[in-house]
N, CA and C atoms of all chains as a GROMACS GRO file, in nm:
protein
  540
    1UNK      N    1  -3.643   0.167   2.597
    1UNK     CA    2  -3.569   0.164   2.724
    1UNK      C    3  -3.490   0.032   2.733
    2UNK      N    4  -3.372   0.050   2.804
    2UNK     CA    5  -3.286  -0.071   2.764
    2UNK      C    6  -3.305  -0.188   2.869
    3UNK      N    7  -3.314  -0.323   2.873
    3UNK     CA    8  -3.344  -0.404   2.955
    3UNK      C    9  -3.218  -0.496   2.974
    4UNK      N   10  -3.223  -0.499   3.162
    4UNK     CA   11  -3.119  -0.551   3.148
    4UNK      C   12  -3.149  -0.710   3.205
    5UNK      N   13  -3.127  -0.830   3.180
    5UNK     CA   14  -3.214  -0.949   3.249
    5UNK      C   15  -3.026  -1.026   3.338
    6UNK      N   16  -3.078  -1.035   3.442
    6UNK     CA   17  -3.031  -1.109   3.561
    6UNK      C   18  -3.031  -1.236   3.578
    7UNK      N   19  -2.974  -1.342   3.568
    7UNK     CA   20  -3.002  -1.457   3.619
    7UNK      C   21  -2.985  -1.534   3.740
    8UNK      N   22  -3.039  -1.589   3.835
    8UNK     CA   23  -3.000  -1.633   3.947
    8UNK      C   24  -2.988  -1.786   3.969
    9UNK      N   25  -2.946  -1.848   3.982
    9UNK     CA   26  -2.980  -2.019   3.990
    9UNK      C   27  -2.921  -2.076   4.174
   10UNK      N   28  -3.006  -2.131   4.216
   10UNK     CA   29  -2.938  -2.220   4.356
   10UNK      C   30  -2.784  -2.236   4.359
   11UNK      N   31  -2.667  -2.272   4.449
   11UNK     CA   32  -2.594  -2.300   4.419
   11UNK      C   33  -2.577  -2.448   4.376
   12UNK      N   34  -2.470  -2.518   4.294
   12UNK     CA   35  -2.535  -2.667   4.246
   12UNK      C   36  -2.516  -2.730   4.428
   13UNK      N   37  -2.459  -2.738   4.520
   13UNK     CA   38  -2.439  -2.799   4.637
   13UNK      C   39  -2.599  -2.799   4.750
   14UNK      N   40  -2.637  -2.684   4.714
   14UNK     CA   41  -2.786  -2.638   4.747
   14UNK      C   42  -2.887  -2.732   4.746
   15UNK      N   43  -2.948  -2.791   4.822
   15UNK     CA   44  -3.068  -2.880   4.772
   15UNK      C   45  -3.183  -2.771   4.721
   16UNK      N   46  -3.242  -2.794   4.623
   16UNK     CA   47  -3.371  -2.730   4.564
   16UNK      C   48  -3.486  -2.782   4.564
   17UNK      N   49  -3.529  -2.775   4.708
   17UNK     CA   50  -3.690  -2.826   4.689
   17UNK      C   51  -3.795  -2.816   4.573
   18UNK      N   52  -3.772  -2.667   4.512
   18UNK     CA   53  -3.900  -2.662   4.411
   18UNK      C   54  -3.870  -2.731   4.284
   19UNK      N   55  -3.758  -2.724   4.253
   19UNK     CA   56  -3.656  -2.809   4.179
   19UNK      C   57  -3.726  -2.974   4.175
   20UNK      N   58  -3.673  -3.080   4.289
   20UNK     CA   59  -3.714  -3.139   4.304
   20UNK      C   60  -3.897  -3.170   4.271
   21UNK      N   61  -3.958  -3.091   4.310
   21UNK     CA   62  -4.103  -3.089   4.316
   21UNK      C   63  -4.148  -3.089   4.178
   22UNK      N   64  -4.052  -3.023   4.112
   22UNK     CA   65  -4.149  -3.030   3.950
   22UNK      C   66  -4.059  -3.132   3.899
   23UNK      N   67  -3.950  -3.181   3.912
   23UNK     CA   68  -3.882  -3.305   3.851
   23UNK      C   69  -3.951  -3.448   3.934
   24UNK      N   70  -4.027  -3.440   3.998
   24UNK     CA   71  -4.108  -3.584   4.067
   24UNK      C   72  -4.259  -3.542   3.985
   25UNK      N   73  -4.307  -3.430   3.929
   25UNK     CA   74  -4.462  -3.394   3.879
   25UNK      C   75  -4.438  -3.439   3.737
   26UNK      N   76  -4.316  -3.401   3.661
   26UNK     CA   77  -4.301  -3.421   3.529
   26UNK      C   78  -4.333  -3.587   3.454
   27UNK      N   79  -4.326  -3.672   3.507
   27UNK     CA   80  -4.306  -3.815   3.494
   27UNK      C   81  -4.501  -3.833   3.516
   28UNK      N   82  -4.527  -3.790   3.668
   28UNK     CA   83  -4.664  -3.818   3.658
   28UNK      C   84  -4.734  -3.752   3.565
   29UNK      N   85  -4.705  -3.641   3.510
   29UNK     CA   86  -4.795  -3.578   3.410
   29UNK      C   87  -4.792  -3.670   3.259
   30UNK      N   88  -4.650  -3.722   3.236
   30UNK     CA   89  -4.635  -3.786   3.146
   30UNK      C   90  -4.534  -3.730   3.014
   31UNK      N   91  -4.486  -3.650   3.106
   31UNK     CA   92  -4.355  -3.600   3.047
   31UNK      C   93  -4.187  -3.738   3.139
   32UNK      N   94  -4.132  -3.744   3.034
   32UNK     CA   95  -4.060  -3.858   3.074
   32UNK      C   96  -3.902  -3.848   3.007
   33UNK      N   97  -3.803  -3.867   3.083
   33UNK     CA   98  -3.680  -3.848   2.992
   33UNK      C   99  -3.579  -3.710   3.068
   34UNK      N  100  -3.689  -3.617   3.206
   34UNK     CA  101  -3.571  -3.552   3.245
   34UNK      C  102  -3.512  -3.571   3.348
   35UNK      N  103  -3.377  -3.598   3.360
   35UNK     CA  104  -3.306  -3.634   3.441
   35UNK      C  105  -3.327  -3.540   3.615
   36UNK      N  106  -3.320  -3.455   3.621
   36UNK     CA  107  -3.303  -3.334   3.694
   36UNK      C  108  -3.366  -3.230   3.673
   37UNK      N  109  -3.436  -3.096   3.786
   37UNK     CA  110  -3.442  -3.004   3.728
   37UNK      C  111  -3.394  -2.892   3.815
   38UNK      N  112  -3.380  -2.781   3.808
   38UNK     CA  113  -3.337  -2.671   3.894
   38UNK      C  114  -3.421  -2.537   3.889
   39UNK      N  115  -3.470  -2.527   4.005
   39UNK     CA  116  -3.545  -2.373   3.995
   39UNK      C  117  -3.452  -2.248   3.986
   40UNK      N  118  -3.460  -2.116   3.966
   40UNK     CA  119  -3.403  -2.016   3.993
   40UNK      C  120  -3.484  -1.900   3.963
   41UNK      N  121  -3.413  -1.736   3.945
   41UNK     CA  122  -3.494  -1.668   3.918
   41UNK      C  123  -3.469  -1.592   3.788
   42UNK      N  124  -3.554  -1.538   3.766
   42UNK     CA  125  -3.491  -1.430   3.596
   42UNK      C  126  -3.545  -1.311   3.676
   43UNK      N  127  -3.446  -1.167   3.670
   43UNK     CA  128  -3.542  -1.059   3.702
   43UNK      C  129  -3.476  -0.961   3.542
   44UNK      N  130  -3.601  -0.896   3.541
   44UNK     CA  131  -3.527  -0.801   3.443
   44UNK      C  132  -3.587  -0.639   3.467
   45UNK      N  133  -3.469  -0.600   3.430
   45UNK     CA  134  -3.470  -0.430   3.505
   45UNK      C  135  -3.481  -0.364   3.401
   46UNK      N  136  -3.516  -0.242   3.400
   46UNK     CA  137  -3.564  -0.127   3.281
   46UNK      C  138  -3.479  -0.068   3.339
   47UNK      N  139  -3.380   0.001   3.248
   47UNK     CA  140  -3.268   0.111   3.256
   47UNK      C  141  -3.309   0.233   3.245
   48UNK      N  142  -3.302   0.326   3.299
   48UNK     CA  143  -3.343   0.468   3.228
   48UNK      C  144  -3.197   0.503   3.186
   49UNK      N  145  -3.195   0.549   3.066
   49UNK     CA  146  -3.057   0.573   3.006
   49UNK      C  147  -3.025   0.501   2.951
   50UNK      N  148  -2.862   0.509   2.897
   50UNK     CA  149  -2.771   0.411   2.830
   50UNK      C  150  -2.726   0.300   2.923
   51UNK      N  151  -2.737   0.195   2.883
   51UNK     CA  152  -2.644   0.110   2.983
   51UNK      C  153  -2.490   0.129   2.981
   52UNK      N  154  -2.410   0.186   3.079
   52UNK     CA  155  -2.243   0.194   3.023
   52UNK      C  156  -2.202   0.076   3.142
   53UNK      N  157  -2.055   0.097   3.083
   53UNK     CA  158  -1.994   0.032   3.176
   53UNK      C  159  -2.023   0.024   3.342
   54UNK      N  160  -2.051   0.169   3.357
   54UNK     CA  161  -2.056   0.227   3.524
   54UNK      C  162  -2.198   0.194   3.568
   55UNK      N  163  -2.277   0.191   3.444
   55UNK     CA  164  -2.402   0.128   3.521
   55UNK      C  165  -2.431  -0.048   3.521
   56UNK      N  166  -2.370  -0.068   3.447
   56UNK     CA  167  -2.364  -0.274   3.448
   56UNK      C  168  -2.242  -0.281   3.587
   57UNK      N  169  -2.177  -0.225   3.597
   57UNK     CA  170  -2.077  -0.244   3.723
   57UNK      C  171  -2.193  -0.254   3.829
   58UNK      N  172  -2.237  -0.149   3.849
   58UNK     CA  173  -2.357  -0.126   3.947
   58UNK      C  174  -2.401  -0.240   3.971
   59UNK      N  175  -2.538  -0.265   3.851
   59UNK     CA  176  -2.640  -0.328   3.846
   59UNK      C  177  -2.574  -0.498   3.853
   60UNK      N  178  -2.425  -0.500   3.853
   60UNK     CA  179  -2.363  -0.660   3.896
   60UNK      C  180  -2.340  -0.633   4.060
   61UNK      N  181  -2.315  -0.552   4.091
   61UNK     CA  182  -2.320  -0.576   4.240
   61UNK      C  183  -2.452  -0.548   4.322
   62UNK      N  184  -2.547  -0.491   4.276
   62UNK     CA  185  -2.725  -0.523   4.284
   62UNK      C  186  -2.713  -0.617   4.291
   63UNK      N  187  -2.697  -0.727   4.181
   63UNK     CA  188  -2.748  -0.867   4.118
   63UNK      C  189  -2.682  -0.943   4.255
   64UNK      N  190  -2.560  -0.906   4.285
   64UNK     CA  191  -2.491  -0.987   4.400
   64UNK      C  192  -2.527  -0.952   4.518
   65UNK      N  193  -2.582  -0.869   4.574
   65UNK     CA  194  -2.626  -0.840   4.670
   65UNK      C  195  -2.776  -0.823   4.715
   66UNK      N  196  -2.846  -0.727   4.641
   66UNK     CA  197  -2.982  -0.753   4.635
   66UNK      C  198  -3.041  -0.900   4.575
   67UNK      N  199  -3.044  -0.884   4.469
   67UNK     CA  200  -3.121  -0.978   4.404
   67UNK      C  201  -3.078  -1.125   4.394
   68UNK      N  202  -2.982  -1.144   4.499
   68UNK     CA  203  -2.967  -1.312   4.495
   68UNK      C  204  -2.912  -1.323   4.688
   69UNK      N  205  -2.892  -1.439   4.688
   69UNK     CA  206  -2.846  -1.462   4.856
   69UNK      C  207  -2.735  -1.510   4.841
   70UNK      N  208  -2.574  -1.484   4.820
   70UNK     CA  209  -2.497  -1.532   4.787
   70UNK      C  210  -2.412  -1.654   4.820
   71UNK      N  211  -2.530  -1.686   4.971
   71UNK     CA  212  -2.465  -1.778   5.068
   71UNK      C  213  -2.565  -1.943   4.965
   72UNK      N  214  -2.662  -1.920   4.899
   72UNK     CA  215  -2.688  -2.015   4.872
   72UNK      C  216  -2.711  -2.012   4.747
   73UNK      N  217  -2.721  -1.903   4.637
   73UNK     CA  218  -2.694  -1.850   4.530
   73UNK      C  219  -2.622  -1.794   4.415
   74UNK      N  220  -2.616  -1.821   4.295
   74UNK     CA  221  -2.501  -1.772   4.204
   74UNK      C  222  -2.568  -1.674   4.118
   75UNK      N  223  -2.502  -1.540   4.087
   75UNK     CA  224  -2.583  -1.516   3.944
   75UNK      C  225  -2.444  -1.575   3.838
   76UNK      N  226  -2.612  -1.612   3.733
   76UNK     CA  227  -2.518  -1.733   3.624
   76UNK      C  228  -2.460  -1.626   3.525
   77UNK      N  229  -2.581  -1.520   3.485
   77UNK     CA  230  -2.568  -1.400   3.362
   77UNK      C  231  -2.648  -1.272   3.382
   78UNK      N  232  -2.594  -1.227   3.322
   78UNK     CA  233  -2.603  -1.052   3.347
   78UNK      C  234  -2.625  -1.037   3.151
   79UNK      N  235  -2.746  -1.012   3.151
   79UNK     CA  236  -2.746  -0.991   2.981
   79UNK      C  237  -2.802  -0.830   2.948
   80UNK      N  238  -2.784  -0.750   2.871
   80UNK     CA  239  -2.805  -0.647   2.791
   80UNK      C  240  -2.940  -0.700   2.686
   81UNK      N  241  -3.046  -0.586   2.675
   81UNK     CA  242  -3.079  -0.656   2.561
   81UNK      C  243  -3.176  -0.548   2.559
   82UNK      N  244  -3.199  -0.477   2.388
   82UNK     CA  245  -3.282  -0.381   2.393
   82UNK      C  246  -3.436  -0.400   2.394
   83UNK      N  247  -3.516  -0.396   2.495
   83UNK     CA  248  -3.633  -0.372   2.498
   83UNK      C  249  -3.745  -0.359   2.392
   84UNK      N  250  -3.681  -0.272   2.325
   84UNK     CA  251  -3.757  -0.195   2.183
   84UNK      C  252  -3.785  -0.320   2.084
   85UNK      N  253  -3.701  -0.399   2.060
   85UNK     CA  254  -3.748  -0.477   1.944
   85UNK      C  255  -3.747  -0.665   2.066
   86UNK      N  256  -3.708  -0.646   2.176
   86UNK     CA  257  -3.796  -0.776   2.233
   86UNK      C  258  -3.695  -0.916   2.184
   87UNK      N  259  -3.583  -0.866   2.097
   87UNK     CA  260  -3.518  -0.925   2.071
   87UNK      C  261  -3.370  -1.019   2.161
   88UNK      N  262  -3.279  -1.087   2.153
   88UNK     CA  263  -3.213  -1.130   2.237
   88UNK      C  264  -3.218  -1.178   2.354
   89UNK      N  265  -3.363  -1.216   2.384
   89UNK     CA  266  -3.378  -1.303   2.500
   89UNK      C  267  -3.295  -1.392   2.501
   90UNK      N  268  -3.220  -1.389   2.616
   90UNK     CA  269  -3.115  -1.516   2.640
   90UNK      C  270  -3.159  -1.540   2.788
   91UNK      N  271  -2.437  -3.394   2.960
   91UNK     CA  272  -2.608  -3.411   2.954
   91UNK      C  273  -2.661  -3.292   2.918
   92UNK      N  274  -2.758  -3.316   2.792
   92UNK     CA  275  -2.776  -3.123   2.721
   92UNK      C  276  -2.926  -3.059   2.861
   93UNK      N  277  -2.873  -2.973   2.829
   93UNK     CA  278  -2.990  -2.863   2.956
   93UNK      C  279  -3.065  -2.810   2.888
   94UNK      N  280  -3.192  -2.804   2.903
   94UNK     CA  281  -3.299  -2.697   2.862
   94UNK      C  282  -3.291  -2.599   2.948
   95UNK      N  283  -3.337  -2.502   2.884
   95UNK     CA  284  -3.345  -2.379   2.993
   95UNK      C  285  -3.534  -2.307   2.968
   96UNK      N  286  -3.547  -2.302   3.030
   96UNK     CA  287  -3.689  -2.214   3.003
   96UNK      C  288  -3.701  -2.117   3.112
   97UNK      N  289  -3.724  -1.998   3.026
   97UNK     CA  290  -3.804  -1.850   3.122
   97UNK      C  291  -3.899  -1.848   3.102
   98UNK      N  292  -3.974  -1.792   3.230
   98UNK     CA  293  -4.125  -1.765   3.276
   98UNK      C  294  -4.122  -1.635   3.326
   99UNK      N  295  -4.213  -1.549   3.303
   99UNK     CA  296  -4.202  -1.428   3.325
   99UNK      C  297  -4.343  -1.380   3.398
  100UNK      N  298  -4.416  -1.294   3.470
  100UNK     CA  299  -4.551  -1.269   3.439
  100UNK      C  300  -4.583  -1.183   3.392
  101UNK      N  301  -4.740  -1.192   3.318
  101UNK     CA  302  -4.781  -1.138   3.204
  101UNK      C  303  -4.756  -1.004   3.259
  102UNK      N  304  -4.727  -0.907   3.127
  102UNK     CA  305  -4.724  -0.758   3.148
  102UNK      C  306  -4.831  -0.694   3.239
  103UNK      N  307  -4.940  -0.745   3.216
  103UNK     CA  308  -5.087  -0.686   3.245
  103UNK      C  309  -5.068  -0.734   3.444
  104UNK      N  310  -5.058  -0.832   3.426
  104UNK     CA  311  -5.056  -0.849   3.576
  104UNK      C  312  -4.945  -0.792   3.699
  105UNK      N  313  -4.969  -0.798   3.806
  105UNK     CA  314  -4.921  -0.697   3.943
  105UNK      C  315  -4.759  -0.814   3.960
  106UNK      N  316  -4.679  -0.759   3.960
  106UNK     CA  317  -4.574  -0.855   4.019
  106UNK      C  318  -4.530  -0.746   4.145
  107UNK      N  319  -4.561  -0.847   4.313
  107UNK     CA  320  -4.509  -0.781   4.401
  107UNK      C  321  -4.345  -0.788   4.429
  108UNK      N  322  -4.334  -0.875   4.406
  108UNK     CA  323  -4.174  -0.919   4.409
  108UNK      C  324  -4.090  -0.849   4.362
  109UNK      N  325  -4.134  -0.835   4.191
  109UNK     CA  326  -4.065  -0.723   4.134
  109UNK      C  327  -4.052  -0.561   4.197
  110UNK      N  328  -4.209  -0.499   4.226
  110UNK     CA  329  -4.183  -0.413   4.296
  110UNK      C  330  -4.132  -0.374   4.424
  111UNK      N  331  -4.091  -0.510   4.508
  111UNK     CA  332  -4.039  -0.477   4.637
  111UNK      C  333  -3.866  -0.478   4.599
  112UNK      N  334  -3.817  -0.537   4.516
  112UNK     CA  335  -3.674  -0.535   4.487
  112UNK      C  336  -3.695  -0.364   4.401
  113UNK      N  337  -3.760  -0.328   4.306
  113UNK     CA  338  -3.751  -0.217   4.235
  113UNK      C  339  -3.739  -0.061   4.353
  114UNK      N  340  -3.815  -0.102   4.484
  114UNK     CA  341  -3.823  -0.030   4.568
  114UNK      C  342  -3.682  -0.026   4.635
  115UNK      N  343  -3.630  -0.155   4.683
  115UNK     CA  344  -3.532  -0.116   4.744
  115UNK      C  345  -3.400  -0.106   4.686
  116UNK      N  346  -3.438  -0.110   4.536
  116UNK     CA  347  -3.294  -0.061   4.484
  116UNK      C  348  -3.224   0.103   4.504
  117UNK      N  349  -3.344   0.185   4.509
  117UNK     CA  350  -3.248   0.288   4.520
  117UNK      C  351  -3.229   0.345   4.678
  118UNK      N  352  -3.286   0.274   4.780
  118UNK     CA  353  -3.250   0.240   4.914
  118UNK      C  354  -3.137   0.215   4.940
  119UNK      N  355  -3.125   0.096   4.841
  119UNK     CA  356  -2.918   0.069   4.897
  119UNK      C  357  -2.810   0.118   4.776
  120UNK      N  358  -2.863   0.245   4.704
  120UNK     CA  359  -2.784   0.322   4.638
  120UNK      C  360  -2.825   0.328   4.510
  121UNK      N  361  -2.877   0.184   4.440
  121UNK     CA  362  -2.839   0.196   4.308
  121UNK      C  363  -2.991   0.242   4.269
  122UNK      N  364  -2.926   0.341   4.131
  122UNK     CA  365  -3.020   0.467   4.070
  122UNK      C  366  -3.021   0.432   3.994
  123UNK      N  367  -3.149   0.518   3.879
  123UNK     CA  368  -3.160   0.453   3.710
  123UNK      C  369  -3.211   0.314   3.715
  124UNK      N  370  -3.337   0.256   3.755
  124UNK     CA  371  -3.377   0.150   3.748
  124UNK      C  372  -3.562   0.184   3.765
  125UNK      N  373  -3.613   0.200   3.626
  125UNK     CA  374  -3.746   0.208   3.606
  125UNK      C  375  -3.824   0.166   3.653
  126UNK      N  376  -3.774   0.009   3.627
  126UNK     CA  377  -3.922  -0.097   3.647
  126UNK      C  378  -3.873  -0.227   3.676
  127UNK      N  379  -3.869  -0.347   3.790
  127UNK     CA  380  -3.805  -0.481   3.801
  127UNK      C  381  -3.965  -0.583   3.777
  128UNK      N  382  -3.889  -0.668   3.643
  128UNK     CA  383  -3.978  -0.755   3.659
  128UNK      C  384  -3.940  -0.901   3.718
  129UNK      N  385  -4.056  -0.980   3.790
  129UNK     CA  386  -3.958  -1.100   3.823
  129UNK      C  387  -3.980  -1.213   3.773
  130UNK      N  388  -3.930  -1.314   3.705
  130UNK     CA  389  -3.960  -1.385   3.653
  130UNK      C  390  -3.907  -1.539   3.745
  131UNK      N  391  -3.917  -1.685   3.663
  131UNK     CA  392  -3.881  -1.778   3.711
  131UNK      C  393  -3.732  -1.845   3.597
  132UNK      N  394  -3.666  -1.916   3.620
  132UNK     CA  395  -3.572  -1.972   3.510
  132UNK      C  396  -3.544  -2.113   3.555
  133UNK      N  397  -3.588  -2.217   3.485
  133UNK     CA  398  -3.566  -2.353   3.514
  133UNK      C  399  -3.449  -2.411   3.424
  134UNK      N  400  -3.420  -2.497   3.481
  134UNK     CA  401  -3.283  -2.578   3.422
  134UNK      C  402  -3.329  -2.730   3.401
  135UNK      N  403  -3.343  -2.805   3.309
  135UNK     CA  404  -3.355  -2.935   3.293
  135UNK      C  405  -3.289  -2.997   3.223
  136UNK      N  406  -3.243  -3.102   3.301
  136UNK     CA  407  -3.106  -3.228   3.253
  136UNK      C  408  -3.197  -3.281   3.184
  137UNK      N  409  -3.182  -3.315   3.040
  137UNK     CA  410  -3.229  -3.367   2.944
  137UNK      C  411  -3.144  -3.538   2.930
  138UNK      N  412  -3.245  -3.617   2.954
  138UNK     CA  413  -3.121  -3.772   2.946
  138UNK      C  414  -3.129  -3.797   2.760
  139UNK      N  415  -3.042  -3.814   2.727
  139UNK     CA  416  -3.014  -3.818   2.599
  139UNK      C  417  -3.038  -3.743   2.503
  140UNK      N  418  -3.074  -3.748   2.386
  140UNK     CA  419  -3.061  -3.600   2.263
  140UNK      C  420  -3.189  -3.530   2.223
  141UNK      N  421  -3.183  -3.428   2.248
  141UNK     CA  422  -3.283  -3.338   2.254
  141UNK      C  423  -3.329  -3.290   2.110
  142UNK      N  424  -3.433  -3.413   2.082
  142UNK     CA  425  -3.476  -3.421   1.959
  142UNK      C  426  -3.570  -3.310   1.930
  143UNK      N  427  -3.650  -3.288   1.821
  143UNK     CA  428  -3.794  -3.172   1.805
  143UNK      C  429  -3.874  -3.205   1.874
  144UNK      N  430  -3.900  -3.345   1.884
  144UNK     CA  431  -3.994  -3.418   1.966
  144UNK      C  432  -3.966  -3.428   2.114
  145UNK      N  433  -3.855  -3.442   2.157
  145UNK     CA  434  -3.892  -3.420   2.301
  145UNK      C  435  -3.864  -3.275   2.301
  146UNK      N  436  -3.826  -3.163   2.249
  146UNK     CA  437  -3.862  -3.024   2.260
  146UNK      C  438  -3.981  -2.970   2.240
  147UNK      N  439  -4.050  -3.020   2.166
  147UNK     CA  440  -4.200  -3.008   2.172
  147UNK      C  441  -4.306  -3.079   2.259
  148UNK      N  442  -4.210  -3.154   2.351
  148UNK     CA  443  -4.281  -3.238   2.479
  148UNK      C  444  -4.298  -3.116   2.594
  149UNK      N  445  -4.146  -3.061   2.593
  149UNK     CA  446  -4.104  -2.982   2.715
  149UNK      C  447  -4.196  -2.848   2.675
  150UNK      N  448  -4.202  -2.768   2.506
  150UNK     CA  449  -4.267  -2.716   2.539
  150UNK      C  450  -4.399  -2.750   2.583
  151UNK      N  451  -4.493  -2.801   2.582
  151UNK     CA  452  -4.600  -2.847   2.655
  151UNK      C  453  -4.581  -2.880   2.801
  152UNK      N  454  -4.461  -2.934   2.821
  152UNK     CA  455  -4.443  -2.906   2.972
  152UNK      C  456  -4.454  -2.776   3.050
  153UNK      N  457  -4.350  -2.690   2.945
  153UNK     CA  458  -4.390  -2.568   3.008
  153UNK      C  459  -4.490  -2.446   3.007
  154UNK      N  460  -4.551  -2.532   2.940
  154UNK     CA  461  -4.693  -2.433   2.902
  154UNK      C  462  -4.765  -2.513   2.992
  155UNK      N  463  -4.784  -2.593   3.093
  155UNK     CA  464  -4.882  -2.658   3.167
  155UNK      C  465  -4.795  -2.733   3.303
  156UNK      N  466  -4.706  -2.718   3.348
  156UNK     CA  467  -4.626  -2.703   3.441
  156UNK      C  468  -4.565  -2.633   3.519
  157UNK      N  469  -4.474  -2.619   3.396
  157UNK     CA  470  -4.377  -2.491   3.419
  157UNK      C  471  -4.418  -2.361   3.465
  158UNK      N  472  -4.506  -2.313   3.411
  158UNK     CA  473  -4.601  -2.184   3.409
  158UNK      C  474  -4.757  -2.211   3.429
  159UNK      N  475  -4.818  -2.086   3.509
  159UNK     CA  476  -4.939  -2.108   3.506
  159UNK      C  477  -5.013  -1.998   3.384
  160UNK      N  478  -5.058  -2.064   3.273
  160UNK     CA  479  -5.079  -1.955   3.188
  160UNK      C  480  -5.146  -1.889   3.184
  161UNK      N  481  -5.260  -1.911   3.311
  161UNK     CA  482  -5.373  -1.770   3.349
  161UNK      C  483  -5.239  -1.602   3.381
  162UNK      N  484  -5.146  -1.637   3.451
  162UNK     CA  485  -5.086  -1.490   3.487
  162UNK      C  486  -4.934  -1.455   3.428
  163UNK      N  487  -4.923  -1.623   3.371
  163UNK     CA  488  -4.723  -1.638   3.343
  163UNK      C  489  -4.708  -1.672   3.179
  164UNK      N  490  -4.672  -1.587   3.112
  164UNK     CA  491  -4.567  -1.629   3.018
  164UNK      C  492  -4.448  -1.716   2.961
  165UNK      N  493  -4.448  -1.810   2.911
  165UNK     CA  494  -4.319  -1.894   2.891
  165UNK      C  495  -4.258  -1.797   2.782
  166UNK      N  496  -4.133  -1.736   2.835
  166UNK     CA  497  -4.103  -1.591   2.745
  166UNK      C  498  -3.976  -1.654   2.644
  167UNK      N  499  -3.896  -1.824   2.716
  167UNK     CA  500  -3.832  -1.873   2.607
  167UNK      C  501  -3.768  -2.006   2.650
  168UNK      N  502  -3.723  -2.077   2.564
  168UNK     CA  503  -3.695  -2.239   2.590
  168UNK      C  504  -3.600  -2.259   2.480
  169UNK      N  505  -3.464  -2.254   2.558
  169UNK     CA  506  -3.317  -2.266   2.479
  169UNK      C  507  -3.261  -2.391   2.522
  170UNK      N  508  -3.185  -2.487   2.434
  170UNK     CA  509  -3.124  -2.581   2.423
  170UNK      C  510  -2.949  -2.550   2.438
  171UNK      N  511  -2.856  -2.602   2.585
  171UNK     CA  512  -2.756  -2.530   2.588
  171UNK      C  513  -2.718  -2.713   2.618
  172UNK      N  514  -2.561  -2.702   2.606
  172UNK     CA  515  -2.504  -2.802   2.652
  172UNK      C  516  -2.453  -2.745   2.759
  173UNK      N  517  -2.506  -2.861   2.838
  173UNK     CA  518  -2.436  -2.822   2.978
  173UNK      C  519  -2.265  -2.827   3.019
  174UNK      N  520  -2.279  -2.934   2.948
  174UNK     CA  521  -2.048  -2.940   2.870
  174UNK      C  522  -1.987  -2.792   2.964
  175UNK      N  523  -2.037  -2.717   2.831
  175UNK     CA  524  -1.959  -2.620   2.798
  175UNK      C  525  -2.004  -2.460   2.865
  176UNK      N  526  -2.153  -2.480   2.907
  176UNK     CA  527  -2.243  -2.406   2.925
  176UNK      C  528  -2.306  -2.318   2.813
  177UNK      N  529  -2.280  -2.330   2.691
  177UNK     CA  530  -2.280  -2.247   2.598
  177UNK      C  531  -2.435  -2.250   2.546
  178UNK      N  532  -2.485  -2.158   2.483
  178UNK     CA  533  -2.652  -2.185   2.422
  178UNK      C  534  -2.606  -2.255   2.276
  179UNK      N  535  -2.724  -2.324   2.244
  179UNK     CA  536  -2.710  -2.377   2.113
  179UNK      C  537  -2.766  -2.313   2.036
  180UNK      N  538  -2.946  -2.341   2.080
  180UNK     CA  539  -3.026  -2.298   1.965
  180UNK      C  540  -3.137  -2.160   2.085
   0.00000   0.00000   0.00000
């Protein structure tokens, strides 16, 4: 079944609390050297069918409407990737 | 400044409500052909200077004990992109 993965990230103008929260934990744990960090979300959807054109059209205006808040949110990528071999994680 | 990216996903075996409340209301606001939503997390980290093996093998340990909680979450991948250009590297 074909998977399709979504990306969502804050907008950069956005303050990101959780963001913040693990970029102030990283240093105390003893990880050291990252400048910044940014939370967001990954969702990934199981297609029944082929993915065509008419269904990635779709599933981009899902991504813009459902699955992100556009007033404080971007989706970054919209990726294809077949399920079956687990391959092309991007 | 180069960006790490890391996805977190949760484990197959475990309940994601999130996923199923977006999977629910997708075909509520029209869109059809959508099996299964999983939800995951996607972090962004400003890396200050060059993102050697060694501090990639820092971060992964970051994100195997930070990033993720590995009783229910998966670190499903950890890509090296320049933020420049936005492009993936490795």
């Amino acid at each position: 079944m074909p998977r399709v993965v979504v990306h969502v990230m804050p907008k950069p103008e956005i303050l990101d609390p959780q963001g913040k929260a693990v970029a102030a934990a990283l240093p105390r744990l003893g990880f050291e050297g990252i400048a910044s960090v940014r939370q967001g979300k990954r969702f990934e959807l199981e297609v029944e069918g082929e993915v065509t054109e008419q269904v990635l059209a779709s599933l981009r205006e899902a991504a813009e409407t459902l699955l992100s808040n556009p007033v404080i949110e971007d989706v970054v990528s919209i990726d294809v990737e077949d399920a079956a071999d687990g391959k092309a994680r991007a």
